[in-house]
VORO-944288 format. One line per 2 residues: for each residue x, y, z of N, C-alpha, C. Coordinates in steps of 0.05 Angstrom, whole numbers. Atoms other than C-alpha are relative to their C-alpha. Layout:
BEGIN
X,Y,Z,X,Y,Z,X,Y,Z | ...
***
This chain:
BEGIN
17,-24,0,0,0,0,18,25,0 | -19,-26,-3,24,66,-18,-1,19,25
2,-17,-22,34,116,36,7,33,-2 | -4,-26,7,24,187,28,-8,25,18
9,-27,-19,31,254,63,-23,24,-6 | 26,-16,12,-35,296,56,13,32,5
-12,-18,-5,1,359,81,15,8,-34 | -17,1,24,51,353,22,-12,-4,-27
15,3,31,-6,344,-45,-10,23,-4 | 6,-19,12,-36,390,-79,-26,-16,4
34,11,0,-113,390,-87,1,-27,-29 | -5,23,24,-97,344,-160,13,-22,19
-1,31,-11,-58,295,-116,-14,-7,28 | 22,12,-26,-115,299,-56,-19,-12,-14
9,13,14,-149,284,-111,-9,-27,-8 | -15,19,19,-113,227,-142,-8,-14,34
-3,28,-10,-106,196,-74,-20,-6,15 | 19,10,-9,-176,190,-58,-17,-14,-27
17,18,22,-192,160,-123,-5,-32,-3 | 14,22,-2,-232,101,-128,9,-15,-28
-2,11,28,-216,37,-183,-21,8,-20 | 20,-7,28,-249,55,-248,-22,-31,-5
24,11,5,-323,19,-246,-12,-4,-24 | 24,-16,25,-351,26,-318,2,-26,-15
14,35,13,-379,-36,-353,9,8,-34 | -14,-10,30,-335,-34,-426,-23,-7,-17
15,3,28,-377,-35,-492,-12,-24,-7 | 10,34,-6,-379,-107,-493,-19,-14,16
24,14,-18,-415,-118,-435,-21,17,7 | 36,-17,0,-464,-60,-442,-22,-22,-19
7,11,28,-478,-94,-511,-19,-30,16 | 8,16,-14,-485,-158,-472,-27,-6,16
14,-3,-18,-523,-144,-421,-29,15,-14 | 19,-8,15,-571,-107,-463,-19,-15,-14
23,24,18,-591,-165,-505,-6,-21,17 | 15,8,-13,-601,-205,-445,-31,6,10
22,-13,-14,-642,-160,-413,-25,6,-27 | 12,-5,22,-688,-148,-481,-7,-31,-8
10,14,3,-690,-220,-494,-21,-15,16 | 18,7,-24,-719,-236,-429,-21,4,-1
22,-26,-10,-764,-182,-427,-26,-9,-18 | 19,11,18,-795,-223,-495,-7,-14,-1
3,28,-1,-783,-289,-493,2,-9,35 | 6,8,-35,-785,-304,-412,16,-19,3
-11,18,-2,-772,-367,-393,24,-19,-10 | -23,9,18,-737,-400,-454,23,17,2
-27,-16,7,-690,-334,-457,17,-6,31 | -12,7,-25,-675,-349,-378,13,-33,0
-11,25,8,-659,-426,-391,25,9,-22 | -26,-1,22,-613,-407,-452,11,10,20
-21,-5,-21,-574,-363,-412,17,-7,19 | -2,18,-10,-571,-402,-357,23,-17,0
-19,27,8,-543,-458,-389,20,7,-13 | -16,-9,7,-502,-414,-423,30,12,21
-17,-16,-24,-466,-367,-363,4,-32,25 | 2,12,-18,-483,-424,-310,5,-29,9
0,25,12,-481,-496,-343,-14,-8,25 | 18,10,-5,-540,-503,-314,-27,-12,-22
23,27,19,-595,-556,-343,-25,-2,15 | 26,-3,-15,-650,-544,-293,-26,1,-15
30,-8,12,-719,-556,-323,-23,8,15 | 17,-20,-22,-753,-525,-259,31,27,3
-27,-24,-3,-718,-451,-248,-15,-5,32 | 14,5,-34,-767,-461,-177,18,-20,17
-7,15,-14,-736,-491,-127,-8,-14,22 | 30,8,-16,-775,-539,-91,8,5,30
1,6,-24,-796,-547,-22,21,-15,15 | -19,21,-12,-747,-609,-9,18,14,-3
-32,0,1,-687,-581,-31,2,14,22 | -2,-17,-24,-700,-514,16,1,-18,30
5,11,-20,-716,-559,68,20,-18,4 | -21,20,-5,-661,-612,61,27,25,7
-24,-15,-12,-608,-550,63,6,10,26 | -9,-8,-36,-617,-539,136,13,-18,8
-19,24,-27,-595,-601,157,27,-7,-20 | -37,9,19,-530,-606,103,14,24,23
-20,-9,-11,-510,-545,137,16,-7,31 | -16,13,-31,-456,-547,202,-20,16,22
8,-16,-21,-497,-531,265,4,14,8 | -9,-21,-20,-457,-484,299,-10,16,-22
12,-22,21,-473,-441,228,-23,1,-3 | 29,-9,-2,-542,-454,231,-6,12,26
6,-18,-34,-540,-428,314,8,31,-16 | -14,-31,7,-492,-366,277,-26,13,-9
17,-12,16,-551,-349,232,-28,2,12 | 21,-10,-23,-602,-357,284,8,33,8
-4,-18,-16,-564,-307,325,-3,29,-19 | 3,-21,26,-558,-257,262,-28,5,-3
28,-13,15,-630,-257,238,0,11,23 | 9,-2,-27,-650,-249,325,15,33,5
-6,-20,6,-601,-188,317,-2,25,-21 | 11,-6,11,-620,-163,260,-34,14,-4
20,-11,-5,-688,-163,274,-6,17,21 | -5,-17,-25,-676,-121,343,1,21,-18
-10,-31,0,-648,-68,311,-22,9,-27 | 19,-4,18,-692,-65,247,-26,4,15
22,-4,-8,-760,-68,281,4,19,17 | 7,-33,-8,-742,-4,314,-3,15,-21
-2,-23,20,-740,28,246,-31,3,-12 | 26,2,7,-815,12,237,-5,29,8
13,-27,12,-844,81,208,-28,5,20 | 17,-18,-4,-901,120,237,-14,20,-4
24,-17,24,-960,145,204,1,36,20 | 6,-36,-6,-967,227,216,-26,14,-3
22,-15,7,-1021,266,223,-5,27,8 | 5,-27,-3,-1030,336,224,-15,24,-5
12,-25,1,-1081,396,234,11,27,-9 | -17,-28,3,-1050,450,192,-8,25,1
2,-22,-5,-1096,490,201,-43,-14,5 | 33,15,-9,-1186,483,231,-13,-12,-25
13,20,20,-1215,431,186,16,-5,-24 | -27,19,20,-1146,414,150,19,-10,4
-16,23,-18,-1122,344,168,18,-5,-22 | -12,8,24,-1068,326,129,23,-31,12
-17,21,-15,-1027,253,144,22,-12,-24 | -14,8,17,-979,223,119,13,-35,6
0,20,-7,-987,145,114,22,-27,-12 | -20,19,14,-938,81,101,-5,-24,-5
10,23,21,-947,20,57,25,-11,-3 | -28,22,18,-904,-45,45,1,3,-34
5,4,36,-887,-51,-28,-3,-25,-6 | 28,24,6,-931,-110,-58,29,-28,2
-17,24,4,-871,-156,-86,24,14,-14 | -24,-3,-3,-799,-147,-79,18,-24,-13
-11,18,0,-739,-182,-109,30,-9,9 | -29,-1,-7,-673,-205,-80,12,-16,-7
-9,14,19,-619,-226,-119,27,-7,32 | -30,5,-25,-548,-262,-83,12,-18,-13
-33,3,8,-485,-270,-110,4,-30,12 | -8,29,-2,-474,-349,-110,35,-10,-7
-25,-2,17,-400,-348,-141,25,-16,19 | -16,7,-17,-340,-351,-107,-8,6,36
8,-6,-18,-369,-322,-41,-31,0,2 | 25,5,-3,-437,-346,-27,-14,20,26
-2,-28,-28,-458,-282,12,-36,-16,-2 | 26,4,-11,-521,-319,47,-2,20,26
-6,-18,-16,-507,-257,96,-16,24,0 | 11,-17,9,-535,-211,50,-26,-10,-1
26,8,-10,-597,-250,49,-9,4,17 | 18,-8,-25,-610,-242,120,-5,32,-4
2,-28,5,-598,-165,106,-28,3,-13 | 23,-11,16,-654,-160,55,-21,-15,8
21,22,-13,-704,-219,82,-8,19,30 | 7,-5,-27,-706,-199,151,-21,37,2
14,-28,8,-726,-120,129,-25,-3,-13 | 25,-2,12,-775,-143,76,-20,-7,17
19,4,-22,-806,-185,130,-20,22,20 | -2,-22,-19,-809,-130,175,-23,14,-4
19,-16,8,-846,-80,133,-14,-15,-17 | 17,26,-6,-890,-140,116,-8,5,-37
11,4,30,-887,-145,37,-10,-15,-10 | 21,24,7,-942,-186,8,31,-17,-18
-7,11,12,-898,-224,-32,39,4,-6 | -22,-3,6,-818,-238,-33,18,-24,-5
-14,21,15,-780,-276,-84,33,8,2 | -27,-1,3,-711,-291,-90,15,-24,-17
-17,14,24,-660,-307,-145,28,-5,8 | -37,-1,-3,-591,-336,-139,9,-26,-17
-11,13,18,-547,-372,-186,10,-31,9 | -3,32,-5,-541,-450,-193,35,-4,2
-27,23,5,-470,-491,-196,-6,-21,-3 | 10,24,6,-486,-544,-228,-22,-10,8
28,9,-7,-554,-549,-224,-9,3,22 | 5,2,-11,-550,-535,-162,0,31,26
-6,-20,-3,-557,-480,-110,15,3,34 | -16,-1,-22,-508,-461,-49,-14,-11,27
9,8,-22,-534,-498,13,-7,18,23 | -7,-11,-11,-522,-445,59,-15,18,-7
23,-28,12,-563,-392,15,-30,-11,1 | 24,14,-6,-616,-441,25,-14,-10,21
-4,-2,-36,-607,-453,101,-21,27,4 | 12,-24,-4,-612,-374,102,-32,13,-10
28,-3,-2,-672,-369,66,-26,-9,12 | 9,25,-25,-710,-426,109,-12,15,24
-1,-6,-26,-694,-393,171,-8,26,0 | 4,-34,-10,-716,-322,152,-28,-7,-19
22,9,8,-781,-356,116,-4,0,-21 | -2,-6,33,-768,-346,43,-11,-25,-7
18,22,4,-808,-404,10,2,-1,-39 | 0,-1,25,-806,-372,-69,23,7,-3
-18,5,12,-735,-392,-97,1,-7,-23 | 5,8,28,-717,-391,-168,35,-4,-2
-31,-2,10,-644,-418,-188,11,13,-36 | -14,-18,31,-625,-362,-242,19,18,14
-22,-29,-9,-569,-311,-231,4,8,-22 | -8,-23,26,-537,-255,-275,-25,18,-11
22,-24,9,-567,-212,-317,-33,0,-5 | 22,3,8,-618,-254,-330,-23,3,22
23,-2,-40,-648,-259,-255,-10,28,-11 | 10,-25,-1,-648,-181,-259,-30,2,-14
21,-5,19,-690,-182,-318,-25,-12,-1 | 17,9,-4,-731,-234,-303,-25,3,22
5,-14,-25,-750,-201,-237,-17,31,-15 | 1,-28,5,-756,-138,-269,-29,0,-20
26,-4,22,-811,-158,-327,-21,-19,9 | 28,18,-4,-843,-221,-301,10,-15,-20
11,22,22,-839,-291,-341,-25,-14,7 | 14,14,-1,-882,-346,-341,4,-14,25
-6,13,-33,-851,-375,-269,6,27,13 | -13,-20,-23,-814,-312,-243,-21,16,0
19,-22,3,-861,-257,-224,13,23,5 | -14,-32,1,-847,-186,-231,1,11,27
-7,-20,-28,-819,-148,-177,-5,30,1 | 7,-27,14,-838,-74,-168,24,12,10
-22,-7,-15,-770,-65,-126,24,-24,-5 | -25,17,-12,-702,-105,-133,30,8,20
-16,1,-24,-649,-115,-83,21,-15,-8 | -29,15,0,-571,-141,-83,15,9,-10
-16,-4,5,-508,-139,-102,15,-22,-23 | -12,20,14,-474,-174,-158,16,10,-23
-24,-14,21,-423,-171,-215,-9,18,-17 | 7,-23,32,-417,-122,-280,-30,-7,-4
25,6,12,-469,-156,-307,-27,14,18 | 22,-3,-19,-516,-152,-256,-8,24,7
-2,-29,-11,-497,-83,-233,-17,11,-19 | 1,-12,20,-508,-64,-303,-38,2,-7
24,11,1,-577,-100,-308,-23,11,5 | 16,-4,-19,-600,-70,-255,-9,30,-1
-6,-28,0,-584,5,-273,-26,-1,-41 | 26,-15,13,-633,-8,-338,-17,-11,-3
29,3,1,-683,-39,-323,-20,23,21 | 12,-15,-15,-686,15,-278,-13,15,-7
9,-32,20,-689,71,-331,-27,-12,-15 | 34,7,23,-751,28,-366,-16,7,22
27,-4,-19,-821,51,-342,-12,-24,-2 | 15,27,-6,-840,-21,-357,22,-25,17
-8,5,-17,-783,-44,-307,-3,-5,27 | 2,-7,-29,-770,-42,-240,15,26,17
-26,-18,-16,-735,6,-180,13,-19,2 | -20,15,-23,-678,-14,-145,15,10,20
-5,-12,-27,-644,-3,-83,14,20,1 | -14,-34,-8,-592,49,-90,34,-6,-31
-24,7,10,-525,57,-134,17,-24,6 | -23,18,-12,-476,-7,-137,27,8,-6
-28,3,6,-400,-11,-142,16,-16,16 | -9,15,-16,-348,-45,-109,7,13,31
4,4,-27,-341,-55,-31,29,21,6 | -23,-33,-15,-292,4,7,-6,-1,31
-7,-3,-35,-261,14,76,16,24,5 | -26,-33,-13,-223,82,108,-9,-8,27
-13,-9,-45,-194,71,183,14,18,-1 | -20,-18,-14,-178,129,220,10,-20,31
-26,16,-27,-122,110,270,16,23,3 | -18,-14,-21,-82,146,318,24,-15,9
-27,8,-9,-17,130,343,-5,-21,7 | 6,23,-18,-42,84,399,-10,-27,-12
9,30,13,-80,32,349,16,-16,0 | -9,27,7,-60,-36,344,9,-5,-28
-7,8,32,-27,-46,275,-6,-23,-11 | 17,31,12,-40,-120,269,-37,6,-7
26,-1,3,-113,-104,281,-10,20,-16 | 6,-10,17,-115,-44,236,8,-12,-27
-7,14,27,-81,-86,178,-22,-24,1 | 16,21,-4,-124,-139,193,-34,17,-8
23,-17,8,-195,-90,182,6,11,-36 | -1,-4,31,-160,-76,116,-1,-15,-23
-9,20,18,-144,-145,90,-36,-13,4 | 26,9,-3,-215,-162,108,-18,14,-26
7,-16,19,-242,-110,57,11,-3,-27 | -16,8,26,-191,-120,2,-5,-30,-4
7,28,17,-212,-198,-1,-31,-11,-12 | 30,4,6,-283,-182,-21,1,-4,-31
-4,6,35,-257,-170,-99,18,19,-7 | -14,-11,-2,-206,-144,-134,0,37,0
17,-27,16,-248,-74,-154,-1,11,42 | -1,5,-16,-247,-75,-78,18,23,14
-19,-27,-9,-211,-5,-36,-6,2,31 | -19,-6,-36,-171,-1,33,18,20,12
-24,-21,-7,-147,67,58,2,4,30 | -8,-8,-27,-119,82,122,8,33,6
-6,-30,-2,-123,155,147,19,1,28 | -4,-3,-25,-79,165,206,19,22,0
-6,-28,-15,-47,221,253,32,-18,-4 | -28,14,-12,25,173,261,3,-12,-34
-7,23,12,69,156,217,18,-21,-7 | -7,27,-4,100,107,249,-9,-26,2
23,17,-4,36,75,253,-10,-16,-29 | 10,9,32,32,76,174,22,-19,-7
-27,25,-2,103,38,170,-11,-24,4 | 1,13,-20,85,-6,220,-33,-20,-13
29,12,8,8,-22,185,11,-11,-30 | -12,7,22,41,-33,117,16,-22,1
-18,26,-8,93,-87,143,-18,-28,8 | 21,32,-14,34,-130,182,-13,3,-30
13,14,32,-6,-126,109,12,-15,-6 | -15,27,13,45,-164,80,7,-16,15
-2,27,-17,49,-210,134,-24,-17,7 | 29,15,3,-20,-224,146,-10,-15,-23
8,10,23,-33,-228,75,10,-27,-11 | -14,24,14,17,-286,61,-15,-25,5
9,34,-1,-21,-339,91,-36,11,-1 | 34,2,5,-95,-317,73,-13,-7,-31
1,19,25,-127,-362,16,-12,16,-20 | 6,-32,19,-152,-294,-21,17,13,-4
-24,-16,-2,-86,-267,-27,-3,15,-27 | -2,-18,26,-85,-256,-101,-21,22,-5
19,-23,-10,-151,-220,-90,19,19,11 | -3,-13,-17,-122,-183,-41,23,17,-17
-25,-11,6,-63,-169,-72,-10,28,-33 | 23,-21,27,-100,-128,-138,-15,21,16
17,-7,-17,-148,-100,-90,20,29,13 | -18,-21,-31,-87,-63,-36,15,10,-26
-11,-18,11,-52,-41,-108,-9,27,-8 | 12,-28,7,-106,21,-107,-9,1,26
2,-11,-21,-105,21,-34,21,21,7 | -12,-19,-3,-75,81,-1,10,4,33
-6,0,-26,-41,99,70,-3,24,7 | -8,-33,7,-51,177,77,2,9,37
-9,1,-28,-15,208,142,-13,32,1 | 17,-26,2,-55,275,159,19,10,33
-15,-3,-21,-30,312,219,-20,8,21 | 18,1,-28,-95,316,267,-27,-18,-6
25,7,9,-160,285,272,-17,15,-8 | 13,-16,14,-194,341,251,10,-3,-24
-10,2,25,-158,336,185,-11,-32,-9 | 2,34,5,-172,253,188,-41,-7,-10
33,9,6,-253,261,191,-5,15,-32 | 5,-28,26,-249,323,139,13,-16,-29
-8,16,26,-217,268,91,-12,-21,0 | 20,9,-5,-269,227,110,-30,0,-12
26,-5,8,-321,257,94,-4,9,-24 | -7,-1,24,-288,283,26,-6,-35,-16
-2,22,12,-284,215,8,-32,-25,-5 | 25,7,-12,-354,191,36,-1,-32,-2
-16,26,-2,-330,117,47,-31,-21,6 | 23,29,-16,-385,50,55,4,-5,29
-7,4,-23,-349,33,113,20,16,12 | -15,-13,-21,-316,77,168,10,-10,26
-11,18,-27,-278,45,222,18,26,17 | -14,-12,-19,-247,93,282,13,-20,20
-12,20,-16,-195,55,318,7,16,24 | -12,-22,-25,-186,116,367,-12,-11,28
21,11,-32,-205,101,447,-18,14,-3 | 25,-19,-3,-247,171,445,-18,8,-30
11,-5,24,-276,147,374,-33,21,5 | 31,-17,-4,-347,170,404,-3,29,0
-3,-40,-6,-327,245,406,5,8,-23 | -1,-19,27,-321,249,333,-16,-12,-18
28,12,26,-385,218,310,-9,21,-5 | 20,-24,3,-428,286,313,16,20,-30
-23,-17,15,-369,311,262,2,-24,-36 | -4,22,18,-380,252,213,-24,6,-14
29,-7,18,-432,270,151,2,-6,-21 | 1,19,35,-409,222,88,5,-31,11
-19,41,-7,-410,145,108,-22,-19,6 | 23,18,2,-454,83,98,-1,-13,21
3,18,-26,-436,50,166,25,14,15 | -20,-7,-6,-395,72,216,7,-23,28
-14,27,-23,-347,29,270,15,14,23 | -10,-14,-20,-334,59,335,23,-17,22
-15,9,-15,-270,42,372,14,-36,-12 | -16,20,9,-219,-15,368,-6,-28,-6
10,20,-10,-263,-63,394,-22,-8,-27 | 37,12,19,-322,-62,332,8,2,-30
-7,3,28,-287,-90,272,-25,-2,-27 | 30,0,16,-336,-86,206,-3,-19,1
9,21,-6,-339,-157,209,-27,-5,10 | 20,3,-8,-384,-146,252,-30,6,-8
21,-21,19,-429,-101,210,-11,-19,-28 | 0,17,26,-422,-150,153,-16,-26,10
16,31,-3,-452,-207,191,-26,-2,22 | 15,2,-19,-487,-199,256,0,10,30
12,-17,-18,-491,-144,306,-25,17,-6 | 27,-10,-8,-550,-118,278,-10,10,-21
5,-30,15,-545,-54,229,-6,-31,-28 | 5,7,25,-553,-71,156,30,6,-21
-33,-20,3,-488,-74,117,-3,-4,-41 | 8,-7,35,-522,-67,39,-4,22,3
3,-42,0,-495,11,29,11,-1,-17 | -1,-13,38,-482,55,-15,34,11,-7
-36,2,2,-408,58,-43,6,12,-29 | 0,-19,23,-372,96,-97,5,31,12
9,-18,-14,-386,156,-55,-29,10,-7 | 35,-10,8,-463,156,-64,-8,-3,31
8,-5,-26,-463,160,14,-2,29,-4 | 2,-22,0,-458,231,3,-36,4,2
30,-6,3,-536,224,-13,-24,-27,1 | 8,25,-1,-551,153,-3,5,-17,22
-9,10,-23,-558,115,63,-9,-41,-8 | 0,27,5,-561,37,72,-26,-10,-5
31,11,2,-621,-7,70,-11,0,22 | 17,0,-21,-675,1,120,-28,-16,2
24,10,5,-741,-24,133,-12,18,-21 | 14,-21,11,-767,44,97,10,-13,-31
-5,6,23,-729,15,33,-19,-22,-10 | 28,20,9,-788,-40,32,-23,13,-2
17,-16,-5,-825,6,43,-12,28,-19 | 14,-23,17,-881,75,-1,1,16,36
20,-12,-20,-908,129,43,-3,13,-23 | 16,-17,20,-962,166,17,-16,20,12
5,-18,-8,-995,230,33,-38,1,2 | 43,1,9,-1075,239,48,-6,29,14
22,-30,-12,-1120,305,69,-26,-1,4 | 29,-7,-4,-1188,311,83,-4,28,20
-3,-31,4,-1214,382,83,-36,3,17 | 27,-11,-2,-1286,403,121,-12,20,-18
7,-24,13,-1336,448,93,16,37,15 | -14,-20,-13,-1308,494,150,35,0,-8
-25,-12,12,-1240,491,126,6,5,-28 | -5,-16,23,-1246,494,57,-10,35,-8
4,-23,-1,-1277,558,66,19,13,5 | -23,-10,-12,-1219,583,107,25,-2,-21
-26,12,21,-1165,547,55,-15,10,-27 | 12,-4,23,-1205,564,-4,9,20,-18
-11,-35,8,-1190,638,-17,35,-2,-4 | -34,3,-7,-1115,618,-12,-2,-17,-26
-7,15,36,-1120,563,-76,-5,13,-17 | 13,-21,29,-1165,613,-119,26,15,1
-19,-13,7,-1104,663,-115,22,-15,-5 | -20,15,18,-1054,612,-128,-3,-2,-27
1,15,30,-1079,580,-185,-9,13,-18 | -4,-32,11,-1108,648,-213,31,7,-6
-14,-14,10,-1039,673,-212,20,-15,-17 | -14,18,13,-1005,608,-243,-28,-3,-37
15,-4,23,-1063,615,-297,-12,-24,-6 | 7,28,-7,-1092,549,-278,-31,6,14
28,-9,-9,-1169,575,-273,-11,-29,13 | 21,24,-6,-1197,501,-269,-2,-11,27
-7,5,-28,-1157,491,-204,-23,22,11 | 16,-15,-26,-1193,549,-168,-33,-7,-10
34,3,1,-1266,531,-204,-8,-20,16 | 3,29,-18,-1254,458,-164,-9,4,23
5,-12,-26,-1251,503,-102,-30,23,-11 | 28,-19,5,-1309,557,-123,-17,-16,3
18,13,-3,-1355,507,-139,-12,-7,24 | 1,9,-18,-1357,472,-76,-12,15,23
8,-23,-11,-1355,539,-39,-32,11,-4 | 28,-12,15,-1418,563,-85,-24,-19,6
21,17,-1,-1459,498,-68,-14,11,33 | 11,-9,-27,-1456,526,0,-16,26,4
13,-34,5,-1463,602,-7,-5,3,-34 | 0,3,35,-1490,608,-77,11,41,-9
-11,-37,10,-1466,696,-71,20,0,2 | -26,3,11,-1393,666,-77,4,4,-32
***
């Protein structure tokens, strides 16, 4: 990892050394991804089987995945991992069911109620990365929320291996009640999700994380009005620890090599006040790294990681928040005295003791955020992300009288007569010398 003095750059190299790997899906796989998503969208089912069998060398003549299999993958998995994933959803759902919304209602003025009410969204879809890392993790993330804010209907897609689909993603679904499984992944899930075939049903919302493809997939079926939403900007996974002298170097190299073995697209910077501390964190990387079985990952990954030595903590959050990072880790003892000062970051990790690990699996929060720097304007997933609210009024004859005289001069001076005749009328049924 390189190590650089922030004092000593120029705004071009503060620049440069908060820059992120280059994300952008080449020509080829727009192209790609385009005629997936378009074939789907026509041909359904058959275009999801081709594919399929194409990307997946899968042969599945159900994309459904029955009852037995879900049901046989609890007991393949190792117990203590099915207790782990107990304990996760049980945390998970603690902290999520506080985020349950609350309808509003308000008198703005005598006989004008106005509220403002909240709605699950009908049917949701969540996709999950089957590949080399079978993130059944992220499933509890998005399951446990949809549950929550109680969506009629929630399907989920994830990619076969050989016909078959990760045990463990099937465990996870089981235990958080998922029941409608379809083994498709890639672009085609998206799309299939996104339009509706003849087995998959349309989603009015999708959810996850997954390669180019997917990313790509996901970004247009967004832009169609005969599509779906989806949850927020993707890109690849990001970490910035601030550290102070006193941190532990093993344990701050260790929070970095954790981050760098997600993929190679994958970014690890270290902000700190010491830099003997940056020495010292740069030496344990390459020691840690030698014996971890993601190395070559890792090793791609930490060549666009950065070490940057600032000279206070005020300078360390203020490059922080320039940067607006997925994950924020404070390794300081008095991390808690510089949260109120923190206003770009999809999760944040207070003190030495609360590695993201934890965030990633099972203390509670939700760790599907927003990366790239789309924290600037984008927060993680919540229950509210399963979630409409929608607005209602009801008006008396006594307050539209009162409110009345106030729309006629609006919409009079916007030149929008029909608006104030809506209100006249009404008025005139009452007093007809309006």
């Amino acid at each position: 990892m390189q190590i650089l003095d922030w004092q000593k750059l120029d705004a071009a190299g503060r620049k440069a050394a908060l820059k992120r790997p280059l994300h952008q899906a080449d020509t080829a796989v727009l192209e790609a991804v385009t005629a997936i998503v378009r074939q789907v969208s026509v041909r359904g089912d058959d275009a999801v089987r081709e594919y399929s069998a194409r990307f997946d060398g899968s042969k599945r003549a159900e994309l459904r995945v029955s009852q037995n299999e879900i049901d046989a993958a609890v007991s393949q998995i190792d117990p203590a991992l099915r207790a782990a994933m107990e304990q996760a959803i049980a945390n998970i759902t603690a902290f999520h069911e506080a985020e349950r919304p609350r309808s509003t209602r308000v008198e703005t003025m005598p006989g004008v109620v106005c509220e403002l009410q909240w709605r699950a969204i009908d049917t949701v879809g969540l996709y999950i990365p089957g590949g080399t890392a079978p993130l059944f993790s992220t499933l509890l993330m998005q399951a446990v929320p949809a549950r929550i804010a109680g969506c009629c209907r929630v399907i989920l897609c994830t990619p076969p291996r050989e016909g078959k689909i990760n045990p463990a993603i099937l465990a996870a679904a089981k235990l958080c009640g998922l029941s409608e499984i379809y083994a498709v992944g890639g672009a085609q899930a998206i799309a299939a999700m996104a339009y509706g075939t003849a087995t998959i049903p349309k989603a009015d919302k999708i959810f996850g994380p997954g390669n180019a493809y997917v990313t790509l997939a996901k970004q247009l079926v967004a832009q169609d009005t005969g599509g779906a939403a989806i949850d927020m900007p993707a890109g690849p996974s990001e970490v910035m620890v601030i550290a102070e002298a006193s941190a532990r170097p093993d344990w701050v190299a260790s929070d970095l090599l954790a981050q760098a073995e997600h993929d190679a697209d994958a970014q690890a910077i270290l902000v700190t006040t010491s830099a003997e501390l940056a020495a010292q964190v740069q030496k344990e990387v390459e020691k840690q790294m030698a014996s971890l079985p993601r190395r070559a990952i890792i090793e791609k990954s930490l060549s666009c990681g950065r070490i940057i030595i600032v000279p206070d903590m005020k300078t360390a959050i203020d490059v922080a928040n320039l940067y607006a990072p997925e994950h924020l880790i404070i390794h300081n003892e008095d991390a808690v005295r510089w949260l109120p000062d923190i206003r770009n970051a999809g999760s944040v990790f207070l003190g030495a003791w609360t590695p993201e690990s934890a965030g990633d699996y099972a203390s509670g929060t939700n760790h599907v955020l927003p990366t790239y720097g789309a924290a600037r304007a984008y927060n993680g997933i919540t229950v509210l992300s399963f979630m409409k609210s929608m607005t209602v009024q009801g008006i008396t004859l006594a307050g539209l009288q009162s409110l009345g005289p106030v729309i006629e001069v609006m919409a009079k001076a916007e030149g929008l007569d029909a608006h104030a005749e809506a209100v006249l009328l009404r008025l005139k049924q009452n007093d007809p010398d309006i």
